[in-house]
C-alpha positions as CSV (number, residue, x, y, z in Angstrom):
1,X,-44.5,125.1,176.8
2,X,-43.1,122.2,179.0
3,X,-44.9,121.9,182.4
4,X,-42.8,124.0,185.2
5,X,-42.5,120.6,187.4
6,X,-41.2,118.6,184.5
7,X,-39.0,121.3,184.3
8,X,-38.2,121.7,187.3
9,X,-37.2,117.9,187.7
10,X,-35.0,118.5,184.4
11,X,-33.4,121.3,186.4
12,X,-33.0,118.6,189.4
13,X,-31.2,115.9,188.0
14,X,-29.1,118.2,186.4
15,X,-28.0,120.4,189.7
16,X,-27.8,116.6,191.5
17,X,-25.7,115.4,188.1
18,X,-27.8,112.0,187.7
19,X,-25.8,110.4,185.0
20,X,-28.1,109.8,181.8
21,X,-29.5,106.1,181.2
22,X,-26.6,105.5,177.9
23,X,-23.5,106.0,180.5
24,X,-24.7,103.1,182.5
25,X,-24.2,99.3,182.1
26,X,-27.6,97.9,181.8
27,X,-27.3,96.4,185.9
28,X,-26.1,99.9,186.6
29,X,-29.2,101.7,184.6
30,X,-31.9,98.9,186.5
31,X,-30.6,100.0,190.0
32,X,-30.4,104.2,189.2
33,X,-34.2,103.1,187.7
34,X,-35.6,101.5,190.8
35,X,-33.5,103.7,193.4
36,X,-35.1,107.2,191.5
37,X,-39.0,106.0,192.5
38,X,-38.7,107.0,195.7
39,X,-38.4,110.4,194.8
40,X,-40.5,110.6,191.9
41,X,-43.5,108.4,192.4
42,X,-46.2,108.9,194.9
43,X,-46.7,106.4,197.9
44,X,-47.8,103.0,196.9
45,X,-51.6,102.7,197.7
46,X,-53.3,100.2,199.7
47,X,-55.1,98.0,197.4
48,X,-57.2,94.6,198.2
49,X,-54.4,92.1,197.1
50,X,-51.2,91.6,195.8
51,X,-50.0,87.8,195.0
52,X,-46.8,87.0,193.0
53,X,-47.5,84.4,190.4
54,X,-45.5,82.7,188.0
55,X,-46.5,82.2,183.8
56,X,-45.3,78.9,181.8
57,X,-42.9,80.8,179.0
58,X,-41.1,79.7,176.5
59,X,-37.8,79.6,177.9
60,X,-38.8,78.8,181.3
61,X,-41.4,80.8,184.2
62,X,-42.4,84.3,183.7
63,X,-42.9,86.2,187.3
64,X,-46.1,88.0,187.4
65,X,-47.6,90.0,189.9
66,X,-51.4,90.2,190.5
67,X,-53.3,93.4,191.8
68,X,-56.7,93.2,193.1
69,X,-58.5,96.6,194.0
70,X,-59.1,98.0,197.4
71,X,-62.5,96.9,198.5
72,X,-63.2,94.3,195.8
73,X,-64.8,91.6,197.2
74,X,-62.6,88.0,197.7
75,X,-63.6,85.8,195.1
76,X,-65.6,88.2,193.0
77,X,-65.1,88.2,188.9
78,X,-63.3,91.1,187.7
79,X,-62.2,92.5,184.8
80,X,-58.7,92.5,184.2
81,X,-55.9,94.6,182.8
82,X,-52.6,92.9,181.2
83,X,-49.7,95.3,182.0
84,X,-46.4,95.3,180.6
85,X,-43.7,98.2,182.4
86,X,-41.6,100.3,180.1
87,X,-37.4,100.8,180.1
88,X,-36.4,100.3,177.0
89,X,-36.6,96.7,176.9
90,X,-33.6,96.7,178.7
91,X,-34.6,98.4,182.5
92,X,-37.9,98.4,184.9
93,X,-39.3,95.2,186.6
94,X,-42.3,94.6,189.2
95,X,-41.2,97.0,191.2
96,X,-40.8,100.2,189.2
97,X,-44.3,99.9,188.3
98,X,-45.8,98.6,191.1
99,X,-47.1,101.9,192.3
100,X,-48.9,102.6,188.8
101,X,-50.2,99.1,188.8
102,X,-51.8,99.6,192.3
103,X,-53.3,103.1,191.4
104,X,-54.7,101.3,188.1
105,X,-55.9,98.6,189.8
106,X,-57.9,100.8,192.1
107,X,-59.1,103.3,189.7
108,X,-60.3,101.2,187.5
109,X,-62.4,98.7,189.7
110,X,-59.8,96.0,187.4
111,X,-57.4,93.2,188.3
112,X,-54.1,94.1,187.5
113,X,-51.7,91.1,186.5
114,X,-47.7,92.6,185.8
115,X,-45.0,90.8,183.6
116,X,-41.6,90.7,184.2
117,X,-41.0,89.4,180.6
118,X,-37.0,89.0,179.6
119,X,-34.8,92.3,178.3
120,X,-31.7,92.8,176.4
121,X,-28.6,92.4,176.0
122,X,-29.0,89.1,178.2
123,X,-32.3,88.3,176.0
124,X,-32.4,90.1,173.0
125,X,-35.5,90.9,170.3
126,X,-37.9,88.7,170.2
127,X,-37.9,87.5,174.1
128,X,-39.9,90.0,175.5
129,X,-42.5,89.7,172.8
130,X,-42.5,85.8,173.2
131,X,-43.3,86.3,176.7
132,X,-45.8,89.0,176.6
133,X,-47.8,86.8,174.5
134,X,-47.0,83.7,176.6
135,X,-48.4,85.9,179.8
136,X,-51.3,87.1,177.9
137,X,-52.1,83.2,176.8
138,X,-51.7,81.7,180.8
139,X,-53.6,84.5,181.7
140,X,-56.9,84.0,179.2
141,X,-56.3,80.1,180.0
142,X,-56.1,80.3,184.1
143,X,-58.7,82.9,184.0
144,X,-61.4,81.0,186.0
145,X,-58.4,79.8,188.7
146,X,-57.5,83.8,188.8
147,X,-61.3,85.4,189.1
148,X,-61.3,87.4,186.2
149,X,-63.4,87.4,183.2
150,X,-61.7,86.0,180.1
151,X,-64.3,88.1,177.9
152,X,-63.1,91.3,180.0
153,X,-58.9,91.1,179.6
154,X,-57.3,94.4,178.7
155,X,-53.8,95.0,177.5
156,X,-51.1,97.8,178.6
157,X,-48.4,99.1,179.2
158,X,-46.3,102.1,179.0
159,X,-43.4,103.0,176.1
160,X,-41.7,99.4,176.0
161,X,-45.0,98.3,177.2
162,X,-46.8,99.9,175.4
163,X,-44.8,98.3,172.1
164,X,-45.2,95.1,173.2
165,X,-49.6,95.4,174.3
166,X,-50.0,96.5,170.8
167,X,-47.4,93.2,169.3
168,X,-49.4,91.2,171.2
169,X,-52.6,92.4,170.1
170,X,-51.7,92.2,166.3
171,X,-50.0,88.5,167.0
172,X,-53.1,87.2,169.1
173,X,-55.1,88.5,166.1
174,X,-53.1,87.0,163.6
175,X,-52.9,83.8,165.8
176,X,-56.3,83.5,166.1
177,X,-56.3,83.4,169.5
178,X,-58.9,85.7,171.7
179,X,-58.6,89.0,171.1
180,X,-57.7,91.4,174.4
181,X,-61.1,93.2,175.2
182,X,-59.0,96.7,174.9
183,X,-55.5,98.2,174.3
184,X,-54.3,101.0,176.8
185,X,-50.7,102.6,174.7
186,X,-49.1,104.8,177.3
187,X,-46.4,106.9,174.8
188,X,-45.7,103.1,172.8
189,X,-42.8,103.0,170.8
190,X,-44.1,101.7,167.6
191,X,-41.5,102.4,165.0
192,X,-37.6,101.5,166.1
193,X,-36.9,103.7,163.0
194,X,-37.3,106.9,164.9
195,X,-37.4,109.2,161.9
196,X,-40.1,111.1,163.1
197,X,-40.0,115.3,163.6
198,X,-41.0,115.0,167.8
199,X,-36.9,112.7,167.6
200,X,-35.6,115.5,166.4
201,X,-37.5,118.0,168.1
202,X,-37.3,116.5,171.8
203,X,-34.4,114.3,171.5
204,X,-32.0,116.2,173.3
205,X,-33.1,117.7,176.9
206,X,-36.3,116.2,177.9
207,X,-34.6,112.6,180.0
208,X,-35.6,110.0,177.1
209,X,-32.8,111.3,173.9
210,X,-31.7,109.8,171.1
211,X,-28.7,109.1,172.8
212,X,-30.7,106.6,175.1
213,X,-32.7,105.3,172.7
214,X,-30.1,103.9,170.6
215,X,-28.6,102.4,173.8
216,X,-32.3,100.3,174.1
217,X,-31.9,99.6,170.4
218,X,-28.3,98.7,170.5
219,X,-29.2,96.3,174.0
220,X,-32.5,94.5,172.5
221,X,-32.8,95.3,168.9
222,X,-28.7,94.2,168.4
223,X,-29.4,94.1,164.0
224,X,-30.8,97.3,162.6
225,X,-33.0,94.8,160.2
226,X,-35.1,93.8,162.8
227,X,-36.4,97.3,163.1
228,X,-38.6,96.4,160.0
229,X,-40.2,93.5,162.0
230,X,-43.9,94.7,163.3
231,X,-42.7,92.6,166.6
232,X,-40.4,95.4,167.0
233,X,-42.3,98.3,165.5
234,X,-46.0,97.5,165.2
235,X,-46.5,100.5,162.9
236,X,-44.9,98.4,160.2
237,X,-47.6,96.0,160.1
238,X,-49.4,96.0,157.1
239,X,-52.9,95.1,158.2
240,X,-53.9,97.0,161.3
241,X,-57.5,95.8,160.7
242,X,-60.0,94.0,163.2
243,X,-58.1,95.2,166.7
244,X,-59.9,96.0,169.7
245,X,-60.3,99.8,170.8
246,X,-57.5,101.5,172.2
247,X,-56.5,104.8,174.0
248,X,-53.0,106.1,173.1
249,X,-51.3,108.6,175.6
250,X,-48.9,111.0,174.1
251,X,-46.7,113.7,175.8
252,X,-45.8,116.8,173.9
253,X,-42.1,116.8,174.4
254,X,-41.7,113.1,174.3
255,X,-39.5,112.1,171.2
256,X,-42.0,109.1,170.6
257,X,-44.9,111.2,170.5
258,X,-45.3,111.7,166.3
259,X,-44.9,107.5,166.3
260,X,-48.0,107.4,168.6
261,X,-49.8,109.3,167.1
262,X,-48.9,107.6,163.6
263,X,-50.3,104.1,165.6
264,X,-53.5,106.0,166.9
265,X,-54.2,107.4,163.5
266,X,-53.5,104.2,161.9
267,X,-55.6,102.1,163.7
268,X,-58.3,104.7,163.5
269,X,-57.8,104.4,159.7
270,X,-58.1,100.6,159.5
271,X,-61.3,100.7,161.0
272,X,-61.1,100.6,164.8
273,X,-62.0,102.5,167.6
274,X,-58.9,104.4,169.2
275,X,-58.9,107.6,170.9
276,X,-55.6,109.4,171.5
277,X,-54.6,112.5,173.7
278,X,-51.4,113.9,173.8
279,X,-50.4,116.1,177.2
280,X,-48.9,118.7,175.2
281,X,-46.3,119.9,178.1
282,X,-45.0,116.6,179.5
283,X,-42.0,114.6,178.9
284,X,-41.4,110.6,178.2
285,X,-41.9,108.7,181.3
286,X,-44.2,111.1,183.2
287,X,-46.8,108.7,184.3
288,X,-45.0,107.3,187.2
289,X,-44.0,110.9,188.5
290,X,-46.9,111.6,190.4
291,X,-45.3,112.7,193.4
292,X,-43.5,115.4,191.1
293,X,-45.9,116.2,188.6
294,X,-48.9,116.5,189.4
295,X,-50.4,116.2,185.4
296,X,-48.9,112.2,185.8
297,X,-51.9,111.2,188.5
298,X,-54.6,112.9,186.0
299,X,-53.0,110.8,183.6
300,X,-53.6,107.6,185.3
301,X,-56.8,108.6,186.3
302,X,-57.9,109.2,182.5
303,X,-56.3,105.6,181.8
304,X,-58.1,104.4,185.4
305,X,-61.5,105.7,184.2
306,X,-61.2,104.6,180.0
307,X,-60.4,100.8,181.9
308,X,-63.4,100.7,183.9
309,X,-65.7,102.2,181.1
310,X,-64.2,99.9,178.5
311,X,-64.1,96.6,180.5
312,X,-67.6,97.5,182.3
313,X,-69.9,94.5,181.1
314,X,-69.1,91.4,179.1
């Protein structure tokens, strides 16, 4: 049964007539995305720096934002956590995450470093990928300059994000570059297919439809025969072999939860060490929602805690 506060939210934007993501140009859909956090997420938390930073990319600088915990001390090593936001590829920036990055940051005793990479329809399928590598690179290359430990460097992110931490996981494998030390898939989108039972099931009613997923598509994956590339749906890949462990969070009524759990099992299959966990009664995009769903802050502390036991000694 869905969770009575996700329901309850349903129930909200429906009384208040929020207009779904698909009716809205893409500028449109990015200001309804950053105006909704004030009512959904909790208060951002102190934390023991923030510094905006900017990443050599291929087509020019990628902003990044850098999180240090609350109470770390100034000049100390840490660990540190590669994030990438969700929205489609198409909405979210700095800002829509920067509560979940703060609470990560904090949680997990990790440095938090955020990428802004590029979205469609201005910069279509492969620009975000070619950035979230790019980010990962500068980061494992300025590592010393930044205080974090280049053997300790985690990827994440949530449903966009999540896609592109596992891409660049699988292309810094395949590059032969260093591997992240650990993969944290927040409900990934891993096949742009979407022929899976939970798209039928939960694609209608539960704020992520099909409806808005084939707006994302249509945005950054513009040619249905890119779907096939693993840079746009890593469970294509045919060698899922030799990856560092990952957690993958699912939500019951998400319709990319049976493509998660295809991933999990997957890389669990190949070889590596993955745990996954599904919370059966939430929706797609819950995470963030702590201020209205109270499941979303055990969430991030599960993610929090996996961080700082994963990423606890070199």
């Amino acid at each position: 049964m869905l969770h009575p506060h996700a329901r309850a939210l349903l129930d909200l934007m429906i009384e208040r007539g929020v207009p779904p993501t698909h009716t809205l140009t893409p500028t449109e859909a990015r200001q309804a995305y950053r105006e909704r956090r004030s009512f959904s997420q909790p208060a951002p938390p102190q934390v023991g720096l923030v510094r905006d930073l900017a990443a050599q990319g291929p087509a020019g600088t990628i902003p990044l934002r850098l999180y240090r915990p609350l109470g770390s001390i100034e000049g100390a090593t840490l660990p540190a956590l590669v994030y990438y936001h969700g929205g489609g590829w198409v909405i979210g920036d700095l800002d829509t995450h920067d509560t979940l990055c703060r609470e990560l940051a904090n949680g997990s005793g990790c440095c938090v470093i955020a990428v802004d990479y590029r979205m469609g329809p201005e910069q279509p399928f492969p620009a975000a990928v070619d950035d979230a590598l790019a980010a990962l690179r500068w980061v494992q290359r300025e590592a010393a300059g930044l205080h974090v430990d280049p053997a300790r460097i985690a990827v994440g992110g949530d449903s966009a994000g999540g896609n592109l931490a596992a891409v660049v996981t699988l292309a810094a494998r395949d590059a032969g570059m260093p591997l992240p030390a650990f993969q944290l898939l927040i409900y990934p989108a891993t096949d742009q297919r979407h022929d899976t039972g939970s798209t039928v099931a939960n694609g209608d009613g539960y704020l992520l439809t099909r409806e808005t997923i084939a707006y994302f598509n249509g945005h950054y994956h513009p040619d249905p025969a890119q779907y096939a590339d693993w840079r746009a749906s890593p469970l294509l890949h045919p060698d899922l072999a030799g990856l560092p462990p990952a957690f993958v969070l699912t939500a019951g009524y998400d319709p990319l939860r049976d493509e998660g759990l295809a991933y999990a099992q997957r890389l669990s299959l190949a070889g590596n060490r993955c745990t996954q966990i599904c919370f059966e009664r939430q929706i797609h995009g819950f995470i963030t929602m702590g201020k209205v769903i109270d499941e979303a802050n055990t969430a991030v502390a599960l993610c929090a805690a996996l961080l700082r036991s994963e990423l606890a000694s070199g």
